[in-house]
N, C-alpha and C positions, 0 to 999 in steps of 0.2 A: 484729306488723305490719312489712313490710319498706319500705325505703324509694322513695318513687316515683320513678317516671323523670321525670328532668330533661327540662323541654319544650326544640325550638328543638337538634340538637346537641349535648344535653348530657345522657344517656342514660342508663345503666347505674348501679344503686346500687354505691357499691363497697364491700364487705364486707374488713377487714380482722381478721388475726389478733385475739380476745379477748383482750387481754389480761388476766393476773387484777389485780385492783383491790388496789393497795396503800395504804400511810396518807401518801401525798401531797396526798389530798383528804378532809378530814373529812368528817363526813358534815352537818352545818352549811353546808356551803361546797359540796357538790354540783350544788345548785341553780341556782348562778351558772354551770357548768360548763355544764348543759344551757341556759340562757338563751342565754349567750355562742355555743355553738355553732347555737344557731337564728335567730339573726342572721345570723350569719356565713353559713350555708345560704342564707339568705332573699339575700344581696347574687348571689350567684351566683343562684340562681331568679330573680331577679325580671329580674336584668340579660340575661339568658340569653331567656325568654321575650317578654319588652315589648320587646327590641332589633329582633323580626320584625316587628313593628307599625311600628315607628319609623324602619326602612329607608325607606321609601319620601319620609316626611319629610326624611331627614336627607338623601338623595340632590336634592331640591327645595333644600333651605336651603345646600347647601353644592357643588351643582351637581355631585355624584358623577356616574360612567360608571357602567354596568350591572357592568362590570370592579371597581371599586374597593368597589364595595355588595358585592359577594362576597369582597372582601380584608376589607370592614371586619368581617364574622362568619366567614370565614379564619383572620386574623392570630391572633383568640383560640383558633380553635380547635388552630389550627397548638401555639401553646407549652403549652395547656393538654394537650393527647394525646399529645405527645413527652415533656413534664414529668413526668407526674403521679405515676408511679412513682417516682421519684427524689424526687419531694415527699414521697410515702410513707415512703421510707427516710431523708429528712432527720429526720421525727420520732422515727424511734427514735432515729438517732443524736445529735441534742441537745437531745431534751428535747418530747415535742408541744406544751407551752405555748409554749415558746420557738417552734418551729418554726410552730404554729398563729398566734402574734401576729405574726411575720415575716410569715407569707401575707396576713394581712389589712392589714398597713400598706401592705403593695405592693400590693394590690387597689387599696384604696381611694386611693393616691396617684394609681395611674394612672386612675384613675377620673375623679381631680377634672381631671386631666391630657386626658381625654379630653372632659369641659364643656366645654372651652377652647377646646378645637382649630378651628385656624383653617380646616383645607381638608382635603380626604380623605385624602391622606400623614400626615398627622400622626394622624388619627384612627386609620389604619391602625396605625402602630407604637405608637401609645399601646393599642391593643387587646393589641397581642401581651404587651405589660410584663403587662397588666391577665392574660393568661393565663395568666402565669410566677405571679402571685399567687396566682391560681386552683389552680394546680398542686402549691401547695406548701398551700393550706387549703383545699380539699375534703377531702382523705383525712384530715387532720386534724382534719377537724368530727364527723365518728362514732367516731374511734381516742379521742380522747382524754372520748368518751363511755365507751364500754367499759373505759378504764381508770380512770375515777376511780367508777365504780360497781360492788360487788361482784354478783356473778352472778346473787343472786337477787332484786336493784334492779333488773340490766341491759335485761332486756326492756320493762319499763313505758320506762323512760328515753327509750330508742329509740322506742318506739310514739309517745312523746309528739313528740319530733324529728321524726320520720317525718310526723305529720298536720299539725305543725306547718307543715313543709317541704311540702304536698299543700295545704294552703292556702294559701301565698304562692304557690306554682306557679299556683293555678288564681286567684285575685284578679287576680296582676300584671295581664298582660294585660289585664282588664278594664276595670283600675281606671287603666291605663297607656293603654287607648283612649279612654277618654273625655276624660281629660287632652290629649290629644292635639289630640281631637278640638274642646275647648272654646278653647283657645286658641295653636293654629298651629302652624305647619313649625318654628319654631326652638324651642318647648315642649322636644323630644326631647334638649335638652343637660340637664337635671334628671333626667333616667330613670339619668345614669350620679352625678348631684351627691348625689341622693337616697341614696347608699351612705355619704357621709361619717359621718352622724348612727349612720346602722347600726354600720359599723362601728368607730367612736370609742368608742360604750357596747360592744362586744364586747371589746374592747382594756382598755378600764375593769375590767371584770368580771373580766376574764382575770389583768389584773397586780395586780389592790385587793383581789380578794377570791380570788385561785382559789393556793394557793402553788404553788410549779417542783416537773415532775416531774422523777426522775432519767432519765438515757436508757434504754433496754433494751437495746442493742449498739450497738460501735463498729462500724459497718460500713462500708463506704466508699461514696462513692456513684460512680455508676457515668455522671460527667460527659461521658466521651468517647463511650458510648452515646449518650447523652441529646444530645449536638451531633448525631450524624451523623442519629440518627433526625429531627431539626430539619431538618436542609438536604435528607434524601433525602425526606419527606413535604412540604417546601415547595416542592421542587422541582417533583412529581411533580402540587403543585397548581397551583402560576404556567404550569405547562404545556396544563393543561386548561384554565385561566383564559384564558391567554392566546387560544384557539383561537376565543374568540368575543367578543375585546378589536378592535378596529378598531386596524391597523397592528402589531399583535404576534403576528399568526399565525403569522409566520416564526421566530415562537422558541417554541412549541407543542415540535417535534419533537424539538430538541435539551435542553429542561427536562427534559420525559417521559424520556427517554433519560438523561440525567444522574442522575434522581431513579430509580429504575431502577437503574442501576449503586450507587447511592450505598443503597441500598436494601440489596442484595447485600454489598458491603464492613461495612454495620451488623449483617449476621447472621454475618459470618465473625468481624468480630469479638466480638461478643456470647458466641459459641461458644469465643473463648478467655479471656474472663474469669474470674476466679476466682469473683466476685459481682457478676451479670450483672443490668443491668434486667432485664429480660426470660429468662424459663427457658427456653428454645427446645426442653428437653426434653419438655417438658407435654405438645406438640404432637403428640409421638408417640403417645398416649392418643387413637383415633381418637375417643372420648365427650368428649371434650374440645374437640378441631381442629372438630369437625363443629361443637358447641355457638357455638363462633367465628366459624364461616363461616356460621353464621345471624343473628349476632351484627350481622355486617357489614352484609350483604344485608336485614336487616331496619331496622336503624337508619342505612342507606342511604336507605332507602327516605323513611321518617320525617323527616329532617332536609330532605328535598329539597321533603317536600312542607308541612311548616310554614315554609320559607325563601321558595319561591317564590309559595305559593296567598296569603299578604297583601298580596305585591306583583302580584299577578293582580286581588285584589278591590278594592283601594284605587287603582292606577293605572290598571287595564282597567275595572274594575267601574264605579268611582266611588264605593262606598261608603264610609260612614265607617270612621276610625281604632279608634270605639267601637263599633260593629257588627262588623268585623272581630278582635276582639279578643277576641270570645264562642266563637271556633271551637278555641281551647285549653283552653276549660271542660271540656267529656266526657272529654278524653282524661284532665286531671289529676283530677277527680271521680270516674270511674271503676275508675282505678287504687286509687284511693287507698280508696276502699271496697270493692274486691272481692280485693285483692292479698292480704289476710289468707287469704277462703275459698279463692282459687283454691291458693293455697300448701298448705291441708292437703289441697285436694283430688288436688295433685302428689303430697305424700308419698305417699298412697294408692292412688294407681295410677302413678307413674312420672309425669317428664315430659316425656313424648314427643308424645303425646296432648294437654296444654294447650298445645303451643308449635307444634304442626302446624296444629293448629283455630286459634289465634289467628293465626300468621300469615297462614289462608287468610283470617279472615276480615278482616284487613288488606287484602289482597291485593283480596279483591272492594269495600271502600272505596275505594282507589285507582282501581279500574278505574270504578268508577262516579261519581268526580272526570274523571278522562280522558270520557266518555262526555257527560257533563255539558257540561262548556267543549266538548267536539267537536261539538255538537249546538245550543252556544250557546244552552243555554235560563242566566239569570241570574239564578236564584234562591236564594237565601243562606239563609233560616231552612226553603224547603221543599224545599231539594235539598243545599247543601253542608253546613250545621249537622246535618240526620242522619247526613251522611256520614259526619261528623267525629266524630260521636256512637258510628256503629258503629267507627271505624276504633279509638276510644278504647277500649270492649268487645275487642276482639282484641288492644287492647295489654295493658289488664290480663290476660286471659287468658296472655299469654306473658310477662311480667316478672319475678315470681315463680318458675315453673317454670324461666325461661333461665338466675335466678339458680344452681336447687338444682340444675339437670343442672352447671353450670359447677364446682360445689362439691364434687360425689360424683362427678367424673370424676378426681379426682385423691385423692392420699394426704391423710391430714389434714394434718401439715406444710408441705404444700403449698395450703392452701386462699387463702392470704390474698396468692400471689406469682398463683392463680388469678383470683381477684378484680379483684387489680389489673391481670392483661392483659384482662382481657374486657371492662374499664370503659374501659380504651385502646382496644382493638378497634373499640369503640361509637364514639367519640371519632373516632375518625379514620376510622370509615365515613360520619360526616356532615363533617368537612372536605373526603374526595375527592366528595361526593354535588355540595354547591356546587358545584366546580370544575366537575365533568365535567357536570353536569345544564343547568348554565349556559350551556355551549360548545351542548349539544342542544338548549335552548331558541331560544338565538338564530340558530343555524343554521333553526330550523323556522321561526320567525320572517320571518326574511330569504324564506323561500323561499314563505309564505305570503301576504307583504306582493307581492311580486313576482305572484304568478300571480292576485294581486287588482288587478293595474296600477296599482296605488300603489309609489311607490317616494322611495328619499333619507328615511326617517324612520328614525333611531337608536334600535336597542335593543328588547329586548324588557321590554314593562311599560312605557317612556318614562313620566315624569306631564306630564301635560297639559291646561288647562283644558276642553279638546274634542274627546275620542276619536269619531274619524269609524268609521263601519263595516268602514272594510277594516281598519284600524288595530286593531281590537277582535276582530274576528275572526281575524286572526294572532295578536295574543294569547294569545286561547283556544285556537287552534290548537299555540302553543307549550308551555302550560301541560298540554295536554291530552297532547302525547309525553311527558313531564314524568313524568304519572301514571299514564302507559301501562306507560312501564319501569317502575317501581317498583313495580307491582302486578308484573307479570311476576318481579322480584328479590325479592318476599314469599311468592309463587308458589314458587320456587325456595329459600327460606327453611324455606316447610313441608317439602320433598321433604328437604331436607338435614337436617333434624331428625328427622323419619319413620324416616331409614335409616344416622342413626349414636348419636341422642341414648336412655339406655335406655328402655325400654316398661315397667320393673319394680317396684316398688317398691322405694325404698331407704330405709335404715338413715336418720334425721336427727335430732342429728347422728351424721353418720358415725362408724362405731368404737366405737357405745355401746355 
């Protein structure tokens, strides 16, 4: 069974090189191994998913702009998709337990750091540390699986991880709205406090029972990537952010443009390192680049529409925090039960086929989210919950398969430097989704609230104890460009997998 896609941004399984299992972890002492890492899993799931719910709270308690509620699930996502490969390479170079207990201390410090926070600034930067944490123990939570289990342990281990990590995904949220729901706007500082307890017994496990691995290579890591990809993707977001921030539009053009340039200088230099984040060679494998740029487009799509449609239902809608919190159910239940069949169903015939069909049928999800809010009918359990239902059936459909095309496009040697960009790729198609979805949001917004002779009301989604009708139907008006584009980018998801990803069967794993 493979591992499910992270709800909320946080996408792609990332598969890294197997290592073979040496006598650093008895087999007595394995178990704490797989414990510790499904904790660990669960702080990023759960934080990851319940933070969508808890937006529009925390924007009420702490009197966020529409601007700064897109920085505060930004900032993470900014250092966690510039990071993560460099996290990766931190574990080999000293040690995954060592580097895995690193990530979780700094998770969860910034975490408690982030209860705290007095105002949106601080929540903001307390996010991004929290992502730096992130970056350095996700790839660590499955790597230092596969090394302390020998190969023919490996698969059960994982499968167990994996439904493990499929039911904290699909509970959060629920169990994250009702909480919410039962006791108030300022509830939402416990969704980040709730990780301490997590991970303090993961850390326990780690250092009491699990002994240090040795590294596998001194490699270096590749720090001066890892800045510029930081500043040319933060840029490239404070610019879209900015364009539908009130009084910052005027620095829209020159962010973009910065970030842009600084964009370009990251691959020039990448290209002269000796041991690059990033293989820029891969790219040239058009089965590979294609696989990518669906990668994008598709977990573009995804990220824009579980970021904005709960602050559509809970600040436009009026509904509750725990009725809104049921619409991440299908997508993580789905996956997580069908990911096994569709996957041999890929080996068997190529997967070109499951990642075409699944993106379309994403694709007509969305369109029929857009269709919905456009037409203002406001029905949650008979029109958006199926939606979400089907959109979740076409994610499983293509998760599996985008893993195996991403994995058989490249040499075996190369599978685990594969992995690790395509789980970036994902990463930072939903940080630019925010930005720029955001800036088309409230631009629609503005120009719906206007032509409805309402005017002078801030933001799209505002909370409000009494959303008046023009107020509500700009909303849905905005939400509904929203899921216009982004079916149209799953649309274009299918087509680019159709005519680069293969149709064939292939070897798995490869080279056998």
């Amino acid at each position: 069974m493979r591992s499910p896609s992270e709800v909320g941004a946080e996408a792609v399984p990332l598969v890294r090189p197997l290592l073979p299992a040496d006598t650093f972890c008895p087999q007595s002492r394995r178990r704490f191994v797989l414990i510790a890492a499904i904790l660990a899993s669960a702080l990023g799931f759960i934080d990851g998913s319940v933070l969508a719910i808890a937006t529009p709270a925390i924007r009420v308690d702490l009197g966020a702009s529409f601007a700064e509620a897109q920085w505060i699930s930004n900032a993470y996502a900014l250092t966690l998709s510039a990071l993560i490969l460099v996290g990766g390479a931190a574990g080999d170079r000293f040690g995954l337990r060592h580097a895995f207990v690193a990530g979780i201390a700094l998770f969860i410090a910034a975490s408690l750091a982030c209860a705290v926070a007095p105002n949106p600034p601080m929540l903001i930067a307390f996010r991004a540390i929290q992502g730096i944490g992130a970056a350095i123990m996700v790839p660590g939570s499955l790597a230092i699986i596969a090394k302390a289990y020998p190969k023919k342990e490996r698969g059960r281990a994982i499968g167990i991880w994996a439904a493990a990590s499929a039911l904290t995904t699909a509970l959060g949220p629920v169990l994250g709205g009702v909480v919410l729901s039962a006791f108030g706007d300022g509830i939402w500082r416990v969704i980040f406090a709730v990780n301490l307890p997590l991970g303090l017994v993961s850390i326990y496990l780690l250092l009491a029972k699990v002994p240090a691995d040795a590294p596998t290579e001194k490699r270096s890591l590749d720090l001066g990537g890892a800045a510029l990809a930081t500043l040319a993707f933060g840029a490239l977001a404070y610019g879209l952010t900015s364009m539908s921030a009130e009084g910052e539009g005027q620095m829209s053009g020159p962010s973009i443009a910065a970030g842009a340039v600084l964009l370009i200088v990251f691959i020039v230099f990448e290209r002269r390192q000796r041991e690059p984040m990033i293989d820029l060679s891969l790219f040239r494998v058009g089965a590979f680049a294609g696989a990518n740029v669906a990668t994008f487009f598709l977990y573009f799509a995804l990220s824009a529409n579980l970021f904005y449609l709960p602050m559509l239902l809970i600040a436009g809608w009026g509904l509750s925090a725990a009725e809104v919190g049921f619409i991440f159910l299908p997508l993580s239940v789905l996956i997580a039960l069908l990911s096994g069949p569709v996957g041999q169903w890929s080996d068997r015939i190529g997967p070109r086929f499951p990642i075409a069909s699944g993106s379309l049928v994403v694709a007509v999800a969305f369109a029929g989210l857009a269709l919905l809010a456009y037409a203002g009918i406001h029905s949650f359990w008979w029109g958006v919950f199926p939606l979400m239902a089907l959109m979740g059936l076409g994610m499983a459909l293509v998760v599996s398969p985008l893993s195996t095309a991403v994995m058989t496009a490249v040499e075996d040697k190369d599978t685990g430097a594969a992995s690790g960009i395509n789980n970036a790729v994902s990463r930072i198609g939903g940080l630019i989704a925010v930005a720029a979805m955001g800036s088309l949001a409230a631009w629609v917004y503005a120009a719906a609230l206007n032509s409805g002779a309402a005017s002078g009301i801030p933001g799209f989604g505002e909370p409000a104890p009494d959303v008046d009708a023009a107020r509500l139907a700009a909303s849905d008006a905005a939400f509904a460009a929203v899921a216009l584009v982004t079916a149209l980018l799953c649309l274009l998801s299918a087509i680019v997998a159709w005519t680069t990803v293969s149709g064939e069967r292939l070897p798995w794993p490869r080279g056998s």
